[in-house]
Every structure is written in C-alpha cells, then in structure tokens.
C-alpha positions in Angstrom: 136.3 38.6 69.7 138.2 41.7 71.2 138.8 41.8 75.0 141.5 44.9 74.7 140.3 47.6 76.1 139.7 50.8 73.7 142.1 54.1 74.2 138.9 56.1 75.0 138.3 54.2 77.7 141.6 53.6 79.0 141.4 57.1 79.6 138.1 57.5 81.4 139.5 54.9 83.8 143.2 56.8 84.2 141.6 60.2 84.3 138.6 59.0 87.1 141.7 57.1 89.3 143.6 60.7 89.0 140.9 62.2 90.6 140.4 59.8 93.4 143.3 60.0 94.2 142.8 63.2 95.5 140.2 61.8 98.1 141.9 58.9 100.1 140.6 56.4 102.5 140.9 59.1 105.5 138.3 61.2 103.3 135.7 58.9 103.0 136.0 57.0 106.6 135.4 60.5 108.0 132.5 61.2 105.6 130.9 58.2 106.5 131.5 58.4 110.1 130.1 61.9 110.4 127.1 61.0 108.0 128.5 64.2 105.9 128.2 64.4 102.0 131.5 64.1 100.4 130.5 67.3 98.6 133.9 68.1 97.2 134.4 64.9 96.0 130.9 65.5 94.0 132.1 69.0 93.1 135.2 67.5 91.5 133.0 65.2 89.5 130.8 67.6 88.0 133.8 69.9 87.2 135.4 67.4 85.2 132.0 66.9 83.3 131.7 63.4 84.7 128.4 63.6 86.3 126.8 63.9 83.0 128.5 61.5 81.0 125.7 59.6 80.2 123.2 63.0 79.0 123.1 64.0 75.4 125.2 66.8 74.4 122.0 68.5 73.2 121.7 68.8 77.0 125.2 69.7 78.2 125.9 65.9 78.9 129.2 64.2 76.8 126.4 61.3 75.0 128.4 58.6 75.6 126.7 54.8 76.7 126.5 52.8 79.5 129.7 51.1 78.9 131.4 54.6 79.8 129.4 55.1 82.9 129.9 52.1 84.3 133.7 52.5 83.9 133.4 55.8 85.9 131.5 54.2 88.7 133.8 51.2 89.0 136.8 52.9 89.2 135.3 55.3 91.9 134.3 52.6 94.1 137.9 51.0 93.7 139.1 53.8 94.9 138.1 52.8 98.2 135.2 55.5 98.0 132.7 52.1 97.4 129.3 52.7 97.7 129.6 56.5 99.3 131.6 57.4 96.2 129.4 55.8 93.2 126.4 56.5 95.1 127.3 60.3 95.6 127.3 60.4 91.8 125.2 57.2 90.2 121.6 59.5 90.4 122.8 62.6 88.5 125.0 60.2 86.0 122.0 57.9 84.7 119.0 58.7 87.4 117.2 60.8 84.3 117.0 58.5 81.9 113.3 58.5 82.1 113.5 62.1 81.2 116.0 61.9 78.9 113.6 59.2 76.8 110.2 60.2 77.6 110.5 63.8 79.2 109.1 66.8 76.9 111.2 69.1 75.3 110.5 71.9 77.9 111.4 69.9 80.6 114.7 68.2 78.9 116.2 71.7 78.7 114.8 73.0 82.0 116.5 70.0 84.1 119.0 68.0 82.1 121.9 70.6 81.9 121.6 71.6 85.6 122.2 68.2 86.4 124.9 67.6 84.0 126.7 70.6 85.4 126.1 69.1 88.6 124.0 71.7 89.9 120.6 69.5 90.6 120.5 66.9 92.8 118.0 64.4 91.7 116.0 61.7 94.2 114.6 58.3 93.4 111.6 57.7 95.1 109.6 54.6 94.6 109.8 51.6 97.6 107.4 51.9 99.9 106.7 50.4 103.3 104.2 47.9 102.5 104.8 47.4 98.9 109.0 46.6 99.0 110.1 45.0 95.7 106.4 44.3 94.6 106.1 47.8 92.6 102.7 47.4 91.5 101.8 47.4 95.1 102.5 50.8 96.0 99.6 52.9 97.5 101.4 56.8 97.0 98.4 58.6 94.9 98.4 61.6 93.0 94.9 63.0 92.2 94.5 65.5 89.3 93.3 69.0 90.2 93.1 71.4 87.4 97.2 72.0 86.0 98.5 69.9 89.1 98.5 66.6 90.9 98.3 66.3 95.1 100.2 63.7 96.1 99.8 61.9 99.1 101.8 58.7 100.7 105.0 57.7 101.8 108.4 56.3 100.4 111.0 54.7 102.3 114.4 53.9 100.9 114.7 56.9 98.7 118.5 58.1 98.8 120.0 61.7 98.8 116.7 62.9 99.9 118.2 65.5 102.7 120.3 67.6 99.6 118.1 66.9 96.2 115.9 69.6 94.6 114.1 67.3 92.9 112.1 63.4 92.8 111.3 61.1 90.0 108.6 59.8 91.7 106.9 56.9 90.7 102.9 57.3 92.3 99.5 56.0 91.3 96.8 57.9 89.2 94.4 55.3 89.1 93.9 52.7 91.8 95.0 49.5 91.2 91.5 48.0 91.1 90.4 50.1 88.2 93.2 48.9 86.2 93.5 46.4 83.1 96.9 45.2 84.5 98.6 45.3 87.4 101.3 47.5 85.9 98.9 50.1 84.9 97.8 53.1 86.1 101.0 54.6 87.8 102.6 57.8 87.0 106.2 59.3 87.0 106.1 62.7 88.6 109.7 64.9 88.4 108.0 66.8 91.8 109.9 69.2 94.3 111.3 67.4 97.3 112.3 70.5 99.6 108.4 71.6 100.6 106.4 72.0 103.5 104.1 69.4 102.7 107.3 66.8 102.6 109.0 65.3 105.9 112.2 63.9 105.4 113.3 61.7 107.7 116.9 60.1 107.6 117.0 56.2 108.3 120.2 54.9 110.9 121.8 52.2 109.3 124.5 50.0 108.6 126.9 51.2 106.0 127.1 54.2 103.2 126.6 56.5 105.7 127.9 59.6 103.8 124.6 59.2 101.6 121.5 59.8 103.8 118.6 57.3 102.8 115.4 58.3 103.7 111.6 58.0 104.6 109.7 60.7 103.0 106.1 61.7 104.0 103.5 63.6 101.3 101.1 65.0 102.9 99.3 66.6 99.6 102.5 67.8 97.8 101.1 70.2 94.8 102.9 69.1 91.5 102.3 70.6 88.3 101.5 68.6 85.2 104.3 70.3 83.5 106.5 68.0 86.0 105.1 64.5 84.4 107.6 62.9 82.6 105.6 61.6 79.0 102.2 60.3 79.3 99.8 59.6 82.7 99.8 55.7 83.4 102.8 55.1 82.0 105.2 55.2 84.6 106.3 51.5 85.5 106.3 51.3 81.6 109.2 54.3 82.0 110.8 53.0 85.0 111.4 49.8 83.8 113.4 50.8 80.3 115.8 51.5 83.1 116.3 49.0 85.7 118.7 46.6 83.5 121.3 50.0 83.2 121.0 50.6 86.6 121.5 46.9 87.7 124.8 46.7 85.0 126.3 50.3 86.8 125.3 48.4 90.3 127.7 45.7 89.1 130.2 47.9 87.8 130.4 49.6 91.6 130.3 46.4 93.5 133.2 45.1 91.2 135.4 48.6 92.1 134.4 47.2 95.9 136.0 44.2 95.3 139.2 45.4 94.1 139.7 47.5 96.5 139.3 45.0 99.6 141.3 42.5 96.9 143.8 45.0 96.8 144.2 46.3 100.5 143.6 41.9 101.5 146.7 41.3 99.3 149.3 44.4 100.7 148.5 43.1 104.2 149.1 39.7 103.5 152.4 40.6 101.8 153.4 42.9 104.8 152.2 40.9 107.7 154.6 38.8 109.0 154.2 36.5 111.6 156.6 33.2 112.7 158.9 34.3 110.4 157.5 35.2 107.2 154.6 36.6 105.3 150.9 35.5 106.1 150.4 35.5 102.4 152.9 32.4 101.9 150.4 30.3 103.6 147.8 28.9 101.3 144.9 29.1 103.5 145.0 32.7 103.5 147.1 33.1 99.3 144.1 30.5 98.2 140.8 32.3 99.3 142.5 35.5 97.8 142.9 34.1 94.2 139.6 32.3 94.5 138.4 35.9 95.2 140.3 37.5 92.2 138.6 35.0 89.9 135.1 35.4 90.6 135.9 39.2 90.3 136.9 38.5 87.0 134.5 36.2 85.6 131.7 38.8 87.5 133.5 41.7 85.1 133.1 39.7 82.4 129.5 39.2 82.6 129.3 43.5 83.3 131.0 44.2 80.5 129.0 42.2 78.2 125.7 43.4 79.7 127.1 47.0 79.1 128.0 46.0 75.4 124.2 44.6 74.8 122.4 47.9 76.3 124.9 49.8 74.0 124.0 48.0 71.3 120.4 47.5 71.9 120.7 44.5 70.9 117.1 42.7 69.8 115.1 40.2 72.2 115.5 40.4 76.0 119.5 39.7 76.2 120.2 42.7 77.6 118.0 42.4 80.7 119.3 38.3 80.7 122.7 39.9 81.0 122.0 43.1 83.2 120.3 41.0 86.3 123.6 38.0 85.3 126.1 40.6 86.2 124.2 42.4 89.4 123.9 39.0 90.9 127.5 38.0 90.2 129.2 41.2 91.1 127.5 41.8 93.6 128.1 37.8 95.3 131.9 38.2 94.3 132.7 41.7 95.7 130.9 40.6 99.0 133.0 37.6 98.9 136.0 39.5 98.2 135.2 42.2 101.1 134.5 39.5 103.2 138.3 37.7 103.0 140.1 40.8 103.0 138.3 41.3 106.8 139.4 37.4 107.0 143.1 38.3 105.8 143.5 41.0 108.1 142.2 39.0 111.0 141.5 41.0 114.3 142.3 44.0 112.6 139.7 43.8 109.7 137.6 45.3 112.6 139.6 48.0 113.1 138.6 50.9 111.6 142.1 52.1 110.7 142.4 49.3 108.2 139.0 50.1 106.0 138.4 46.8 104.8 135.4 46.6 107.5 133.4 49.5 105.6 134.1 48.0 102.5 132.3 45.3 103.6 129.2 47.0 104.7 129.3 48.8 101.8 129.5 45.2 99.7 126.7 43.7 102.0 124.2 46.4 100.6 124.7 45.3 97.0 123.2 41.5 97.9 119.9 43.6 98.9 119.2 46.7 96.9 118.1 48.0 94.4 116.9 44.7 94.1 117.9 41.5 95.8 119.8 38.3 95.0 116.4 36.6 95.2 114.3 38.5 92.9 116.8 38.5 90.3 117.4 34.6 90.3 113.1 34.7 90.4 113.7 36.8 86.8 116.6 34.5 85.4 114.4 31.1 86.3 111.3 33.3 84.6 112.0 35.0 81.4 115.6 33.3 80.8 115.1 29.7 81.3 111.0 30.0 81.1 109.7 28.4 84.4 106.8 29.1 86.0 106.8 32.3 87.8 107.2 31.7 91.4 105.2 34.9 92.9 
C-alpha cells in the first residue's frame, strides 16, 4: 500500500495554491461581506482549465477523476477561500455529471464545453420546502405539452441561482401516487433559470455569503424536451449515481477548512504572548490543536480512499460506504478544527480581522448540507451494517 502522493498530483495541488495565492483573506472577507461573487477568482479558474477538470476531453474538459477534483477543491478551501471559494467552483467542476452520463449527444456538445470554459453557470435545484432531505417527497411538477414540459413549484436551497443560465432540476412527471415506487416518476430537466416565469429570491443567512442561495418560484416555466437529461422517470435514478462524488468533494472542501483555521490557530498561538511566553506552550491550548490535526488526518484518509473507490468503480456498494464515511468525518473534524482556532485566538476569534470566525460558519454548514450528519449515520446503520431502516 502506497500513501505517496503521485507527481501529477503534486502538481494540481502546487499549481491551485499558486493561484490562491493571488486572492488572500482580505478578498474573500470583503466578498462575503458585500454578498458579491468572487467573480475573478472564478475567471482565474476557468482560465487555467480548472473548472472542467472533471469533463471529458471530448467536451473541452481535462477527463481526469474524482481523486483530481477533490484535490482542487481542498486546496481552494485551504486557502482560506472555504466554502465561498469551493463553492464558487464545485457546480461547474462535477454539477453535470448527470449529463455527462445520461445526457444525449446534442445536449453534451451544446452545454458541456461552455461550462468547461467556464462560460455557463449551472444551478442545482432539488430541496424543497416541505419535502427537505426526503427527495421522493417533492411536489414541483412538470406536465408534458406537445415538445415541452410546464413546470410548476418551488425550490429552496438551490445555490448560485442569481448568476446561472441554467438548472438541473429534479421535478415530478407522474405523481407520486401513480407510481410503483416511491423513487419513480421524477424527472431531470436541464431548464432555463433567467425567465419571467422564475422568481428568484436570495435567502439571509449565516455564512458563505459570496454564493447567493436561493428560493426559486415556477410559475409554469416552458422547457423543451430537448432539455431532459436521458429518459422521463428516471431522474432520482440520475441524481443519485452522483451524490457519493459530491459527498467525497464535500469532504475534500471541509478538510481545506480545517487546515486553514489549523493553520491560522497554530501562528497565533506561536505569536501570542502573554505572561511571558507563547500561548502555544500551554498544553490546554498546544493539546486541543494536535487533537484537531489528527482527526484532520484520519478524516483525509477516509476522502482519499472514497475518491480511490469512485475512481475505480470498485464492485458492490463500497464506494457509497466510503463517500458518506468521509463527509461525516470531514465535515465533524474541520468544524472541530474551526471551532479551536476561534478557542485559540480567544476574544479575538470574533474579530473579523482574524478570519478564523468565517471559517467557522463556513465549517458549520458542512454538518448540515447537502445532507446532514444524521441522515448519513441513518445510511451507514442501513446499508453498511444492515439494521433496520429507521424512517
């Protein structure tokens, strides 16, 4: 077993830190401040042909795995650009997938190399208000009429709504009544976002405030059937060959989080001094810090290995076992992590100077979304140790 990390991607992770370094703390505290889109942070990305890292070359993307992607997205978020950062970029990088395994032809070449050039911003829409994490739930219905669907309903959650184009949006053809199983019946729809029969409404909240997150409204959105990706009913079927990448790149970001409060934690405590010498010779602050930087690493250990089995598509359910392991870890260790460095800095770790208290509501959202702690412990007791599911 080889831990040593190859020279391809030693070089993904010098060339993305190279980069960043071009868009300090300062940068993204006054992007998140001022709610503003770190747009040339994004138009960086796509000029070094990282936003379509993960699209087939057929399509203008470089082809390479999830392993690579989530390399790019950790080592944006330890930048200090967290969740802002990775999130400015973590649609266009993997959000097609669905397309890019069960889109036609026609609409391959019509979308994938405008997002790989970075030129299409792409939206996820799929919570909604009264369904949450039960998918199957959701009421937003698209009735056929002729070469188009009308869709009607409403999303909440559904990020980069203000600036995309375009929604992969997940909506029900058939009601769930009439269907066989639960998980039937629902359709992906790659529809326009920037209509008159769409209200977008940005939602105020805690942290990754460059990145609007929305409620969107449909009030009988025309889409054409041209705009379904693969077959009608078979959406949750699509959106699910997904999820365990998503939830491996999630981890990847919160670990970057983690480093970068480890990091900033660890050059206060060094620097601090008080009655006489450095805060960081006491053990109760030195101790919760090296606690911290283990859990980091065993959490990255876990990511990687997720990233390895998706890559390697390996047989059985191991990489979903492995995927929903590492977003639970990650995400509990960088939120520990951000939490101490706020700890370590004392008073200050509120001050807004010091950064360490956005990397922390940045961490916090990682606990919660795109799926929480709960749900993925409800999936580990389910289809890993085979209890009886629980809901």
């Amino acid at each position: 077993m080889d831990f040593d990390e190859s020279p391809e991607h030693q070089l993904i992770r010098e060339s993305i830190r190279k980069l960043c370094a071009e868009f300090p703390d300062e940068y993204w505290a006054d992007c998140d401040v001022n709610h503003r889109f770190p747009q040339e942070f994004y138009d960086a990305m796509a000029e070094g042909g990282w936003i379509g890292i993960a699209i087939p070359e057929a399509y203008g993307g470089s082809g390479r795995g999830i392993m690579e992607a989530s390399i790019v997205l950790e080592e944006v978020a330890a930048s200090g650009a967290c969740m802002n950062g990775a999130s400015a970029v973590h649609l266009s990088i993997f959000g097609m997938h669905p397309v890019v395994v069960h889109g036609g032809e026609a609409m391959k070449q019509e979308y994938l190399p405008r997002v790989a050039k970075g030129d299409l911003h792409i939206a996820f829409g799929v919570t909604e208000p009264d369904a949450g994490t039960d998918t199957t739930s959701i009421s937003t219905f698209a009735r056929r009429e002729g070469d188009q669907y009308i869709v009607r309903g409403r999303k909440v959650w559904t990020t980069k709504a203000m600036i995309a184009e375009r929604v992969l949006l997940l909506v029900r053809t058939t009601p769930k009544k009439d269907c066989e199983r639960r998980t039937d019946g629902m359709t992906l729809l790659l529809a326009e976002l920037q209509r008159p029969e769409v209200t977008i409404s940005p939602i105020d909240k805690l942290g990754r405030n460059a990145i609007a997150t929305c409620e969107v409204v449909y009030d009988d959105l025309p889409v054409k059937v041209t705009d379904r990706v693969g077959e009608e009913g078979q959406g949750f079927k699509y959106l699910l060959a997904g999820l365990n990448a998503e939830r491996t790149l999630i981890a990847s970001e919160a670990l970057g989080i983690g480093r970068a409060a480890l990091r900033r934690a660890v050059d206060y405590a060094n620097e601090r001094v008080i009655f006489g010498r450095p805060i960081g010779q006491n053990q109760g602050v030195a101790f919760p810090l090296a606690e911290a930087k283990t859990r980091l690493d065993a959490a990255e250990l876990m990511t990687r290995k997720a990233a390895w089995a998706l890559d390697s598509a390996l047989p059985g359910n191991k990489g979903g076992e492995y995927a929903n392991m590492a977003k639970w870890l990650a995400a509990d260790a960088s939120f520990a992590a951000a939490d101490q460095a706020i700890q370590t800095h004392g008073g200050f770790g509120y001050a807004r100077e010091y950064h360490v208290e956005r990397y922390w509501r940045e961490a916090r959202m990682n606990r919660v979304a795109p799926v929480s702690q709960e749900m993925i412990m409800n999936y580990v007791s389910e289809h890993v140790l085979g209890l009886p599911r629980s809901y």
